[in-house]
Backbone as a printed PyTorch tensor [residue, N CA C, xyz], in Angstrom:
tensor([[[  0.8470,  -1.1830,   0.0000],
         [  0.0000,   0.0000,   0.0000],
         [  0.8900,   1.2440,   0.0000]],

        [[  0.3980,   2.4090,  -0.6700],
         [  1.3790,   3.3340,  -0.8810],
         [  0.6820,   4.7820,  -0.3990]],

        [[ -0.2150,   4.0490,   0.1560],
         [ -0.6910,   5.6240,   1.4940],
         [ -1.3950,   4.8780,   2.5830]],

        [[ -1.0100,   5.9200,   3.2570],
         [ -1.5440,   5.6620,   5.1630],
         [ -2.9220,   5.8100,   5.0930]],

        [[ -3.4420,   5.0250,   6.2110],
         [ -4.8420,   4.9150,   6.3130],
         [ -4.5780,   4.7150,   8.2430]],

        [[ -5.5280,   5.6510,   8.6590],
         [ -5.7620,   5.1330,  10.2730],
         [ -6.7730,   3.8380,  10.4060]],

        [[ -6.5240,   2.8910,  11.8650],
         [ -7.1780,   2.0650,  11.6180],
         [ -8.6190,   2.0590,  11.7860]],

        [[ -8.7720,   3.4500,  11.9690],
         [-10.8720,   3.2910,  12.2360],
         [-11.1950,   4.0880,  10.9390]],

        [[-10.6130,   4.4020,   9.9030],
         [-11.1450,   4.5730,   8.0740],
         [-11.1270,   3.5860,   7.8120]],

        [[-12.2390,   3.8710,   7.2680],
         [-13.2310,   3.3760,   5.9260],
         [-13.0830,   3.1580,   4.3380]],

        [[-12.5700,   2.2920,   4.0900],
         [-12.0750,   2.7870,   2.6730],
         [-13.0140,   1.9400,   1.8810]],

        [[-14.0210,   2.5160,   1.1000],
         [-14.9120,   1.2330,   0.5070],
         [-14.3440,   0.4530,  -0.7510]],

        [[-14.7720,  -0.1850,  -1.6800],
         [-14.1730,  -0.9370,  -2.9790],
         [-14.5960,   0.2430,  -3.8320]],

        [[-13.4670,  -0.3840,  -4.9080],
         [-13.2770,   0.8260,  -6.0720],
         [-12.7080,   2.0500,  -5.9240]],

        [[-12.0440,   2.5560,  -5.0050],
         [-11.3080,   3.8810,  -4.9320],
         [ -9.8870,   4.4220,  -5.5430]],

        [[-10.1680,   4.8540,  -6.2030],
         [ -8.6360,   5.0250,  -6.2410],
         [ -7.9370,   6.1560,  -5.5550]],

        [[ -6.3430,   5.7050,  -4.7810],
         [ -6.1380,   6.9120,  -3.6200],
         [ -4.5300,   6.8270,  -4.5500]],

        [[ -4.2110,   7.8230,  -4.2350],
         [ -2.3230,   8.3170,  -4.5850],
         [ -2.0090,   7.9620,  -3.6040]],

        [[ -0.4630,   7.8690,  -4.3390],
         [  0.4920,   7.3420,  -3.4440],
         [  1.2850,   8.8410,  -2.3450]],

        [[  1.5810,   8.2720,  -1.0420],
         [  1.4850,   9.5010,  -0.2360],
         [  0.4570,  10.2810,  -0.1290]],

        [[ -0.6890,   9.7570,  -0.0640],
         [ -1.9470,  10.2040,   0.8480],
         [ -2.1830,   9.5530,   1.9040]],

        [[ -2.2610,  10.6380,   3.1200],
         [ -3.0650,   9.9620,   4.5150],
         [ -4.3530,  10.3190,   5.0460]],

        [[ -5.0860,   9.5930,   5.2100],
         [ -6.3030,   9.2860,   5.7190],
         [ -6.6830,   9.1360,   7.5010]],

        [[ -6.8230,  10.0600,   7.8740],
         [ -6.9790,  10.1820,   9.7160],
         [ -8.2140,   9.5190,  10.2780]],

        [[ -8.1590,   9.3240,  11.1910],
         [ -9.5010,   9.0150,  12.1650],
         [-10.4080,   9.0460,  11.6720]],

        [[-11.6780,   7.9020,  11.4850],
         [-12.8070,   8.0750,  11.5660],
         [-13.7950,   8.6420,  10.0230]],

        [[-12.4220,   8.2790,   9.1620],
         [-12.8970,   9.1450,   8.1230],
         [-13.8410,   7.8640,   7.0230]],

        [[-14.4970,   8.6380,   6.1020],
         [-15.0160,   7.1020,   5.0300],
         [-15.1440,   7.8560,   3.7870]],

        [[-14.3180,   6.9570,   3.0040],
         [-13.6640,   7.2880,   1.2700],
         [-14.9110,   6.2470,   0.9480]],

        [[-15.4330,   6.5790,   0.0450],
         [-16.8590,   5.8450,  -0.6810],
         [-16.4490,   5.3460,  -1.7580]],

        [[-17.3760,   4.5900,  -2.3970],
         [-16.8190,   3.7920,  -3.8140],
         [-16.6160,   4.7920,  -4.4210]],

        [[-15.9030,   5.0700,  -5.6190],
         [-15.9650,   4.9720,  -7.0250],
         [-15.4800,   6.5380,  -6.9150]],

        [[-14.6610,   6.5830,  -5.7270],
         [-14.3190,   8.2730,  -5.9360],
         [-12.5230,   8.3710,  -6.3990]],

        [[-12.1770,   9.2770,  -6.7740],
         [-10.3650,   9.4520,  -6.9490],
         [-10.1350,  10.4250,  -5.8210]],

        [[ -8.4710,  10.1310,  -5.4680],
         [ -8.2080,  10.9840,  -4.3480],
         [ -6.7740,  10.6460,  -5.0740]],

        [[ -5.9700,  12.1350,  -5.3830],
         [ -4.8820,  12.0610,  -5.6810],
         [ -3.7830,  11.7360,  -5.0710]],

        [[ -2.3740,  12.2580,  -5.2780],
         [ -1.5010,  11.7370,  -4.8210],
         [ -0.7260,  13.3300,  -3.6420]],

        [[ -0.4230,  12.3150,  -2.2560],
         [  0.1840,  13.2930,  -1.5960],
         [ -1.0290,  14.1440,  -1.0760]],

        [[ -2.3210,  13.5980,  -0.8160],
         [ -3.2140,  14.5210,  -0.0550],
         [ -3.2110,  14.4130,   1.5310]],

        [[ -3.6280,  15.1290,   2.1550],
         [ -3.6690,  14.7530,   3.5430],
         [ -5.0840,  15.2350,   4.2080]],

        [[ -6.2440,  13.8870,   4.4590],
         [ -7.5130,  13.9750,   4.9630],
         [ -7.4430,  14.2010,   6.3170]],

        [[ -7.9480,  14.7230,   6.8050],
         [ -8.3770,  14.8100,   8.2170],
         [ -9.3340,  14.0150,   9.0240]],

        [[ -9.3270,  14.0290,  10.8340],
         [-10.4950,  13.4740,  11.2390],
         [-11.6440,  13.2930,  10.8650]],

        [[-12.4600,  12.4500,  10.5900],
         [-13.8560,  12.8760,  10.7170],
         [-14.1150,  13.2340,   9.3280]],

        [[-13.9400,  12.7020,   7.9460],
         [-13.8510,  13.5510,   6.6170],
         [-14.5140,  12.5440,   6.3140]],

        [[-15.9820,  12.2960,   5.1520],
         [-16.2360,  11.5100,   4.1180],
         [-16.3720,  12.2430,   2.8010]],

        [[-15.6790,  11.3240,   1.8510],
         [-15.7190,  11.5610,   0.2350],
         [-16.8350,  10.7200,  -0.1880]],

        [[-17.8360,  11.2170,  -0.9700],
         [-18.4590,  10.4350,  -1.6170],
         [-18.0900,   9.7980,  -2.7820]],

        [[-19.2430,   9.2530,  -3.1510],
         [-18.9890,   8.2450,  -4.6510],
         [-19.3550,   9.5980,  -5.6240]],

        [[-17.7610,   9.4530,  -6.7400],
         [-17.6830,   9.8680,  -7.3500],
         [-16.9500,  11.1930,  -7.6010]],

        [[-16.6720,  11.2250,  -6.1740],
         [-15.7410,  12.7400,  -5.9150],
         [-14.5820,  12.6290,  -6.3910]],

        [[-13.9830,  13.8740,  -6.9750],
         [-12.1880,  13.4470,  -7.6370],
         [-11.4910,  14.7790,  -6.7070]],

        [[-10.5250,  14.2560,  -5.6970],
         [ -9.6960,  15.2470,  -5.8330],
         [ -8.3090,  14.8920,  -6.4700]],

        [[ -7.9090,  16.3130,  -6.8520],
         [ -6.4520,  16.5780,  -6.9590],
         [ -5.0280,  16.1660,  -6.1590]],

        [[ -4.3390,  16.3160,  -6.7600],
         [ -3.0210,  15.8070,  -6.0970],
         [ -3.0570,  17.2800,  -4.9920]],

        [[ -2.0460,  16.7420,  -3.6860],
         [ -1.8890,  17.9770,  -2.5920],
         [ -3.0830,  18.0180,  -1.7920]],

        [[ -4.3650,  17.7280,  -2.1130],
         [ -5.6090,  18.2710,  -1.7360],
         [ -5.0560,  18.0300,   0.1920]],

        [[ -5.4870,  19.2810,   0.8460],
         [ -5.7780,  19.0730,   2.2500],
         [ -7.1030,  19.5020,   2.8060]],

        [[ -7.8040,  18.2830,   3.2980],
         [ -9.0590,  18.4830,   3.6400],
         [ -9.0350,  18.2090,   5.3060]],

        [[ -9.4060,  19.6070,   6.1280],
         [ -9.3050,  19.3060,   7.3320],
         [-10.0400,  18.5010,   7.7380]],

        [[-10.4230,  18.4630,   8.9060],
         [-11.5630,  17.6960,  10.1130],
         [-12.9330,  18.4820,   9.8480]],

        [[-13.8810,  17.3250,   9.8500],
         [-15.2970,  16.8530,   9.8950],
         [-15.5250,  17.9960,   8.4730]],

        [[-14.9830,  17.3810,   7.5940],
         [-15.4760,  17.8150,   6.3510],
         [-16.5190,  16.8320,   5.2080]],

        [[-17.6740,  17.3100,   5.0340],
         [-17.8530,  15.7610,   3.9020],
         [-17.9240,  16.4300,   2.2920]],

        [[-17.2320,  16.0860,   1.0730],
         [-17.3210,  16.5070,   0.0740],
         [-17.9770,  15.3940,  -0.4210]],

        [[-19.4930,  16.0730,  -1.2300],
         [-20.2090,  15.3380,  -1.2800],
         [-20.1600,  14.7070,  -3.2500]],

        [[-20.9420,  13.8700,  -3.5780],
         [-20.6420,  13.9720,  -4.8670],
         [-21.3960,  14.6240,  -5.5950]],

        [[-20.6450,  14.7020,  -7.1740],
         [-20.7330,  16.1860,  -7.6400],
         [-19.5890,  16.9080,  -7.3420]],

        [[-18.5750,  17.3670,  -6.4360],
         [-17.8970,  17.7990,  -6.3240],
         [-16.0460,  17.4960,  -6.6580]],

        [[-15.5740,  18.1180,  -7.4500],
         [-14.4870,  18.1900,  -8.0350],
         [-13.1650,  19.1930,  -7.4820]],

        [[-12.2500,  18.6140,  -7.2390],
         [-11.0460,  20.1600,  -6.3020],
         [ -9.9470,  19.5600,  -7.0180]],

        [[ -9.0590,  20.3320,  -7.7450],
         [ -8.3890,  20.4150,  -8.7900],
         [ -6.9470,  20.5400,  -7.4130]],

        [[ -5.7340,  20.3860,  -8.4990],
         [ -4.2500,  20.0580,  -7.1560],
         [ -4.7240,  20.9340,  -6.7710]],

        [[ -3.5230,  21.2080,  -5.3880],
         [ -3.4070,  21.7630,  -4.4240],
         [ -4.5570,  22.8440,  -3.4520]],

        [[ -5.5400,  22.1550,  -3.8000],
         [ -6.7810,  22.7550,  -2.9950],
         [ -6.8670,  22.5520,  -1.2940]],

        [[ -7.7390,  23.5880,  -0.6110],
         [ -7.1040,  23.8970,   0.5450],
         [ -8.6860,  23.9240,   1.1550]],

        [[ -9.4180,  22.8900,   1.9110],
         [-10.7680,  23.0220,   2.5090],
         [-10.3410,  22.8610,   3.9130]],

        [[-10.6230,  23.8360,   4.7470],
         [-10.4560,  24.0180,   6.1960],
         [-11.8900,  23.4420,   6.9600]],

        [[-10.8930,  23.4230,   8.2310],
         [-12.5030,  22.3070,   9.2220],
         [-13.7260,  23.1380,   9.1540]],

        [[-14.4140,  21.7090,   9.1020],
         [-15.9050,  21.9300,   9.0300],
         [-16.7160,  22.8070,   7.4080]],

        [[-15.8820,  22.5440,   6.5970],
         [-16.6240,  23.4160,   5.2900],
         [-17.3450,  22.2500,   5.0360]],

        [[-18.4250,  23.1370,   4.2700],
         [-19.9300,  22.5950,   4.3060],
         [-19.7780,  22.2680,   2.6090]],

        [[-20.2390,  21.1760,   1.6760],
         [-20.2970,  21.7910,   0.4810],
         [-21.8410,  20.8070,   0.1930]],

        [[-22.6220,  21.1460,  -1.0280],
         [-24.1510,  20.9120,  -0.8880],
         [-24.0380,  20.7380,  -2.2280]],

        [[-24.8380,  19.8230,  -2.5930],
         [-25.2330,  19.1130,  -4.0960],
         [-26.7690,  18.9770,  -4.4640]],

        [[-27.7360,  19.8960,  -3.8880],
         [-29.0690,  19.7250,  -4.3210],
         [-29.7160,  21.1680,  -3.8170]],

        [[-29.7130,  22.2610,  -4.6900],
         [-30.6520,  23.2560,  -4.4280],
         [-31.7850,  23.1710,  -3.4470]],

        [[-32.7330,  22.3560,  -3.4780],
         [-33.6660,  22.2940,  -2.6740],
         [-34.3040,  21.0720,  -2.0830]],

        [[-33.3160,  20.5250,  -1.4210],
         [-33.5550,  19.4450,  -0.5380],
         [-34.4670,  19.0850,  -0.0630]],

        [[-35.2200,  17.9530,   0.0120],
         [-36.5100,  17.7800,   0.9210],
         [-36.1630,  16.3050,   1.6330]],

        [[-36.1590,  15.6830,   2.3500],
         [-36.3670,  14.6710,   2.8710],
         [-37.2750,  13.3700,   2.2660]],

        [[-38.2570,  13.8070,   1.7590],
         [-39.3650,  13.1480,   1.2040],
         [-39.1580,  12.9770,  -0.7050]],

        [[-38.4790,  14.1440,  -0.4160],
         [-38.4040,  13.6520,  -2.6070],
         [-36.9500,  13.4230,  -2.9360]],

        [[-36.8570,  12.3150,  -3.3090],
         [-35.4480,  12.1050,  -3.9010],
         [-35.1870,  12.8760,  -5.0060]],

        [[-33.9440,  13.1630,  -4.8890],
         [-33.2710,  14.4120,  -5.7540],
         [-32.0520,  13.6690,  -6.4650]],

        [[-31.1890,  12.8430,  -6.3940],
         [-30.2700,  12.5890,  -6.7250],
         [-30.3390,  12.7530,  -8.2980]],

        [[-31.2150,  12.3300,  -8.7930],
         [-30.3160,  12.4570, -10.5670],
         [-30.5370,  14.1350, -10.5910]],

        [[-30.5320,  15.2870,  -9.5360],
         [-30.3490,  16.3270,  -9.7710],
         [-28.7480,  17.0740,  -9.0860]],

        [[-28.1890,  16.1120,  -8.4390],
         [-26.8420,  16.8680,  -8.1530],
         [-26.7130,  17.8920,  -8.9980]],

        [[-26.4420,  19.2220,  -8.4930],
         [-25.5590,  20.0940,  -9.6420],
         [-23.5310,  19.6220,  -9.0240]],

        [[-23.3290,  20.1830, -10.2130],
         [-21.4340,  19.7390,  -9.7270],
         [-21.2530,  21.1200,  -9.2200]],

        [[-19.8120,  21.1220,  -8.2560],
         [-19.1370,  22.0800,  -7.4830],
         [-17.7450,  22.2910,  -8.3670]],

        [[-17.1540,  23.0690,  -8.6730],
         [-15.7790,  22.9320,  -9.3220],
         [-14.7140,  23.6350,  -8.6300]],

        [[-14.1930,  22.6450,  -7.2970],
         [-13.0400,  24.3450,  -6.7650],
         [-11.3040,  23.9160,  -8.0190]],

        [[-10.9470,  25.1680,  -8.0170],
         [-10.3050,  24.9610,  -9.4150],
         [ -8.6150,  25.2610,  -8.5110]],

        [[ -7.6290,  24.5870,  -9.2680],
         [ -6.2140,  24.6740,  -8.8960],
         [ -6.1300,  26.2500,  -7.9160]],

        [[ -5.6050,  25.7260,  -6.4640],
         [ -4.9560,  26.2680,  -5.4760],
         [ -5.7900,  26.7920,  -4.8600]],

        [[ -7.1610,  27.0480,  -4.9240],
         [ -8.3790,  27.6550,  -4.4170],
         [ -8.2740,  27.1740,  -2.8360]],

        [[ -8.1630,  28.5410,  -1.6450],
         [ -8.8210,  28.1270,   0.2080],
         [-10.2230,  28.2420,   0.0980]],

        [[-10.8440,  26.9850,   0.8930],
         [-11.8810,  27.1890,   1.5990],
         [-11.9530,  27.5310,   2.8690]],

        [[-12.0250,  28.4670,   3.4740],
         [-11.8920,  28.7160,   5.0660],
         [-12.8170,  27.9060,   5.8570]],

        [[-12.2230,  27.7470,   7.0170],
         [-13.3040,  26.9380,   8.0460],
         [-14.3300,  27.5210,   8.2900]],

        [[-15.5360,  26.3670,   8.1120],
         [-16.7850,  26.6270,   8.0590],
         [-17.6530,  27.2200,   7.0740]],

        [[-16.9560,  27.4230,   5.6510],
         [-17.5670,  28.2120,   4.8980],
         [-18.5310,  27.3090,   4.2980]],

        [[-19.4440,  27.7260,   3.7550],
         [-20.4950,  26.9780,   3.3350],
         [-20.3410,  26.9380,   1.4440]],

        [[-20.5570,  26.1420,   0.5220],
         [-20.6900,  26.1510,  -0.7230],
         [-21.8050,  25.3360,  -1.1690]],

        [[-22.3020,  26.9870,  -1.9470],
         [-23.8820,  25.9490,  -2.4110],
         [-23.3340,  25.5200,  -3.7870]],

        [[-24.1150,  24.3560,  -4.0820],
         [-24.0210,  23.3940,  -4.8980],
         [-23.8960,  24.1880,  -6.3340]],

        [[-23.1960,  24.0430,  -7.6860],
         [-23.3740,  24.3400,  -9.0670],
         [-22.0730,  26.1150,  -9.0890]],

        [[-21.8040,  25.8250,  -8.3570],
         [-20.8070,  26.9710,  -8.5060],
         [-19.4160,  26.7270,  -8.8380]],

        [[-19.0500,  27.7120,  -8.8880],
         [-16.8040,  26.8710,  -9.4770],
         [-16.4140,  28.4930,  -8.3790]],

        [[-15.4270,  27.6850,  -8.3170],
         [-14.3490,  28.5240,  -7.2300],
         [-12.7520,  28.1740,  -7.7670]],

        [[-12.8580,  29.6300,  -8.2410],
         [-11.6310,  30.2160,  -9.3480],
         [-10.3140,  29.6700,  -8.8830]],

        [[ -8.9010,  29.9720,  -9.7840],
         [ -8.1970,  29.1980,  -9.1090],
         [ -7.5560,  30.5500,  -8.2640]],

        [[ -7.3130,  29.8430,  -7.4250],
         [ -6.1610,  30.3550,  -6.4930],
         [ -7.1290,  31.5730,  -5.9790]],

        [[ -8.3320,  31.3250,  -5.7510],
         [ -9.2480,  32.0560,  -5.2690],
         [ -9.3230,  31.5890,  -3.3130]],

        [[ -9.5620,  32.8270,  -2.8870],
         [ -9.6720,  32.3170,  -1.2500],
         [-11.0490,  32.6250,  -0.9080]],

        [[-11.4990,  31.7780,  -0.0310],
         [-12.6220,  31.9160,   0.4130],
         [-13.0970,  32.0400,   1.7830]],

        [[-13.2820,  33.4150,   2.3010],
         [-13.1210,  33.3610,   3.5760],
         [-13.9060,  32.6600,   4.8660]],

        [[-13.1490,  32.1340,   6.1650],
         [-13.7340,  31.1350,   6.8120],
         [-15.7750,  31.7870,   7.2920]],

        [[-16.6430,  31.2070,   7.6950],
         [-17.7860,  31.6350,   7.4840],
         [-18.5500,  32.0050,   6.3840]],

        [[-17.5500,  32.3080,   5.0740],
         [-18.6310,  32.6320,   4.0810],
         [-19.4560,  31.6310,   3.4510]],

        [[-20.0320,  31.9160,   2.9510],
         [-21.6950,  31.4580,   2.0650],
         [-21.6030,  31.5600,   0.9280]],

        [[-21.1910,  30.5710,   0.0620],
         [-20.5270,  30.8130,  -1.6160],
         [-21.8740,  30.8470,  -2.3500]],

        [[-22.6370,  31.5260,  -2.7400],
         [-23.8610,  31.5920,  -3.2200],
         [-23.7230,  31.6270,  -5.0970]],

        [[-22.9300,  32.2720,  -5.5420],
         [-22.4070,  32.4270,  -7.3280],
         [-20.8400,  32.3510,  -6.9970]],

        [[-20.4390,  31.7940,  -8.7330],
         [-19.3300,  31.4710,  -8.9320],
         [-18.2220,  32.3540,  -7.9870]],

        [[-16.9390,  32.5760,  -8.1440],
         [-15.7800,  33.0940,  -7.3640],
         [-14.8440,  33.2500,  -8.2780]],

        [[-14.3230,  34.2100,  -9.2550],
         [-13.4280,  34.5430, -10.3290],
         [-12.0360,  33.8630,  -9.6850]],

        [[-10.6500,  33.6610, -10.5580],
         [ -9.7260,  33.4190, -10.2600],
         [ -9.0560,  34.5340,  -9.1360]],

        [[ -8.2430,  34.2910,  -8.3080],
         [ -7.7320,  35.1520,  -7.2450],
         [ -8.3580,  35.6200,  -6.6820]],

        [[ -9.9940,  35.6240,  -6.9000],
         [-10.7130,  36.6090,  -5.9600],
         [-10.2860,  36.1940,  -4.0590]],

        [[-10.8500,  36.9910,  -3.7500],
         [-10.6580,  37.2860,  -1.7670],
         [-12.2740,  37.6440,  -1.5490]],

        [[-13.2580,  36.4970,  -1.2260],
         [-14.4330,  36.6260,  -0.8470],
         [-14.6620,  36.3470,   0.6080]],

        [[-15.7160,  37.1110,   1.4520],
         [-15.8440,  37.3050,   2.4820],
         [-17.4570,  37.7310,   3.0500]],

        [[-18.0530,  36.7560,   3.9800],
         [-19.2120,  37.1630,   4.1920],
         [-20.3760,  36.1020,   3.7580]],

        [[-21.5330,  36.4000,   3.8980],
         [-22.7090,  36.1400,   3.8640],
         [-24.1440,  36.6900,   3.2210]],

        [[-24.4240,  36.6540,   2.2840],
         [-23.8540,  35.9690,   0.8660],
         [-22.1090,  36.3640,   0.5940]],

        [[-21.4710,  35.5410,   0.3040],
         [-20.0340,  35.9330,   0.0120],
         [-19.6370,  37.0200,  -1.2560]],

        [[-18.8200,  37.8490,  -0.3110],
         [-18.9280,  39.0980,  -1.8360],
         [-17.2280,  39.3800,  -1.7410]],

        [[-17.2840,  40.3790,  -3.2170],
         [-15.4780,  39.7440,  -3.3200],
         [-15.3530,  41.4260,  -2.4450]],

        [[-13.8810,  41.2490,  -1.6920],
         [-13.2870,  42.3300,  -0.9090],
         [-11.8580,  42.8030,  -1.5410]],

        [[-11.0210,  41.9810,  -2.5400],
         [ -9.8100,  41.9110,  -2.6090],
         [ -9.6140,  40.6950,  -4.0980]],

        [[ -7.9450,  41.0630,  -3.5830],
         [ -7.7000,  39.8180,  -4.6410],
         [ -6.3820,  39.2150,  -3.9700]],

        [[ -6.2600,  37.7530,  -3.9390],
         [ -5.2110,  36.8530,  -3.3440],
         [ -4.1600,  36.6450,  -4.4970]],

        [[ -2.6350,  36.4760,  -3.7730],
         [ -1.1890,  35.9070,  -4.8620],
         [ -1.5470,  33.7580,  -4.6990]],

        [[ -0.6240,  33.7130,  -5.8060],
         [ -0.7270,  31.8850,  -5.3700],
         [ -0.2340,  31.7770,  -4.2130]],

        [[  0.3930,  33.0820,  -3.5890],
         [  1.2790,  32.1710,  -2.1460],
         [  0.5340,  32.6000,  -1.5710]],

        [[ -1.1550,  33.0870,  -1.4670],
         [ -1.6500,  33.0800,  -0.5290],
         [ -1.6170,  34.4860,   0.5100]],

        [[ -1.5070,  35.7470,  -0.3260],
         [ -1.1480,  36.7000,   0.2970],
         [ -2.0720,  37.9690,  -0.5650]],

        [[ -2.4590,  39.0200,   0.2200],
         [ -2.8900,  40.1070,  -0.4640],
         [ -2.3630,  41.1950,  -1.3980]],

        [[ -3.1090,  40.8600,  -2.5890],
         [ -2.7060,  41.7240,  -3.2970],
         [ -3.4270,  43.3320,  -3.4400]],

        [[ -2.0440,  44.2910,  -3.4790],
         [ -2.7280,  45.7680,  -3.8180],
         [ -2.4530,  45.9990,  -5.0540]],

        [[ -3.2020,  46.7340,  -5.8410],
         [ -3.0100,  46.9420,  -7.1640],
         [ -3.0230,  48.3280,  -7.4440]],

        [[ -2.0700,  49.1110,  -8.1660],
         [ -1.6660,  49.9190,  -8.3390],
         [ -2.8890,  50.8820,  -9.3630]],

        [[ -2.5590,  51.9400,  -9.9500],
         [ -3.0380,  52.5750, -10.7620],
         [ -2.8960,  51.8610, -12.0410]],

        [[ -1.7910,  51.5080, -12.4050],
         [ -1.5680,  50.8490, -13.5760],
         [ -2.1540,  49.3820, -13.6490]],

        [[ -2.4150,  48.9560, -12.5390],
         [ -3.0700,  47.8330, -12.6880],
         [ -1.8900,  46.6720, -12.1450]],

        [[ -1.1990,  46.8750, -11.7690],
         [  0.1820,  45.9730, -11.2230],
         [  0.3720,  46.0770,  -9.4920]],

        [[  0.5230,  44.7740,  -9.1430],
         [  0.4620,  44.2110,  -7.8940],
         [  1.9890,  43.0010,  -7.7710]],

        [[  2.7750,  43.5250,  -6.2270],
         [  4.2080,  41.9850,  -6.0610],
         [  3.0670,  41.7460,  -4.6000]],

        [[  3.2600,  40.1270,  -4.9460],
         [  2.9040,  39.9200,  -3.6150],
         [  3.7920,  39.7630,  -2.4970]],

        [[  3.5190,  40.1890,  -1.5970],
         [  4.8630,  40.6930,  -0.4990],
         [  5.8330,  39.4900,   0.1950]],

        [[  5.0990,  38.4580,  -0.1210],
         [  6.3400,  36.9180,  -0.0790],
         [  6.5900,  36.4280,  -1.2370]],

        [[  6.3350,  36.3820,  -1.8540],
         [  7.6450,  35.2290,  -2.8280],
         [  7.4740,  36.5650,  -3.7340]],

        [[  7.3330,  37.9330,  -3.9710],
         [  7.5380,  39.2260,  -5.1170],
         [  7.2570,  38.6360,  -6.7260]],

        [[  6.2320,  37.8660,  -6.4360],
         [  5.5050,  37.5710,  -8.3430],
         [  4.6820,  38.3720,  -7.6230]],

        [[  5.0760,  38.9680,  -9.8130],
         [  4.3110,  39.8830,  -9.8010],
         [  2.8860,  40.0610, -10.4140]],

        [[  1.6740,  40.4420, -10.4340],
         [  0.3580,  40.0370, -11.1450],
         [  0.0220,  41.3590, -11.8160]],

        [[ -0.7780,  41.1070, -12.8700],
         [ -1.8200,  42.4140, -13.9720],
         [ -3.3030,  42.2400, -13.1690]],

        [[ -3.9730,  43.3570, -13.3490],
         [ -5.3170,  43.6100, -12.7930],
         [ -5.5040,  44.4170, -14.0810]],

        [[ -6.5820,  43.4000, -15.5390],
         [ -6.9360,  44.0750, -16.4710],
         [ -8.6520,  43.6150, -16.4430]],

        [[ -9.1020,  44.7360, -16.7980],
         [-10.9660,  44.1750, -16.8250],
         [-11.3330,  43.3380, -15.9550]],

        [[-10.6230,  43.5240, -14.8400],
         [-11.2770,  42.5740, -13.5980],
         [-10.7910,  41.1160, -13.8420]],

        [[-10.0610,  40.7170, -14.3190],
         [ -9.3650,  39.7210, -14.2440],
         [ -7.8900,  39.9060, -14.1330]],

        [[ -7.3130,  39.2310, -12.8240],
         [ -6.1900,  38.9680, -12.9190],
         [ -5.2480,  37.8730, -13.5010]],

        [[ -3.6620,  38.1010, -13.5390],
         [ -3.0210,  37.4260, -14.3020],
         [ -1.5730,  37.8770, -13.6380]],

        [[ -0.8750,  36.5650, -13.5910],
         [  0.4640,  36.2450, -13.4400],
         [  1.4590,  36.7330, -14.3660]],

        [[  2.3800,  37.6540, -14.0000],
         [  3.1190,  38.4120, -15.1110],
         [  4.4980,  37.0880, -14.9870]]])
């Protein structure tokens, strides 16, 4: 075997996991889902059937990514994020052949506790701040915050705030790449 598993996970048939992924406490990987290589799950985490993550993925404690949902490498879901696959849930009417899909896209944070409603994409290297309520999509780099989540800023890949100049040019203040701010989309110079 070429990743760790604690001994109270769950790993059902059909999964495929990367090599150098660990799996913590209490967690349950469902059939028919991918989990890349070099991720690290947390306590208390279930993947459903059919979920793919990315290589890197770190998914804290008591997270469940449900299916429908897709997180591209190095994606970043902090404890307790919520993510939802059926607009309008009822108990009484089965919904499943209505999953909408979730798309968080290369390097994208989910902060702890944030909630993501179902059919949205979350840009890459977009952050999402802990408590917010992802209600519509999340552009690349955006810095969203709040309830409904609204954008405040814009994030570097290392995870740091960017200011943007008059000209439209931003260094992010740790690793000094530098980014364009044209028509509301940013870009890596």
């Amino acid at each position: 075997m070429t990743y760790q598993i604690h001994e109270t996970a769950i790993i059902d048939k059909e999964c495929i996991i990367g090599e150098g992924t660990i799996i913590w406490h209490f967690s349950h990987i469902m059939s028919n889902c991918v989990i890349g290589k070099n991720c690290n799950l947390g306590q208390n985490v279930v993947i459903s059937p059919g979920v793919v993550l990315g290589n890197n993925v770190k998914v804290q404690n008591n997270v469940s990514v449900y299916t429908g949902v897709i997180c591209e490498d190095d994606v970043f879901l902090g404890p307790s994020v919520v993510f939802t696959n059926v607009i309008n849930p009822r108990s009484a009417v089965s919904r499943r052949d209505e999953y909408k899909k979730t798309h968080v896209k290369k390097g994208a944070t989910i902060g702890a506790n944030a909630t993501i409603i179902c059919g949205n994409e979350i840009g890459k290297y977009a952050f999402v701040g802990a408590g917010a309520v992802v209600t519509k999509s999340i552009p690349d780099y955006a810095l969203v915050v709040g309830n409904p989540a609204r954008q405040i800023g814009w994030m570097s890949e290392y995870g740091c705030r960017l200011y943007f100049d008059m000209e439209g040019k931003a260094v992010c203040q740790e690793s000094k790449e530098e980014y364009k701010l044209e028509k509301n989309i940013v870009s890596k110079l």
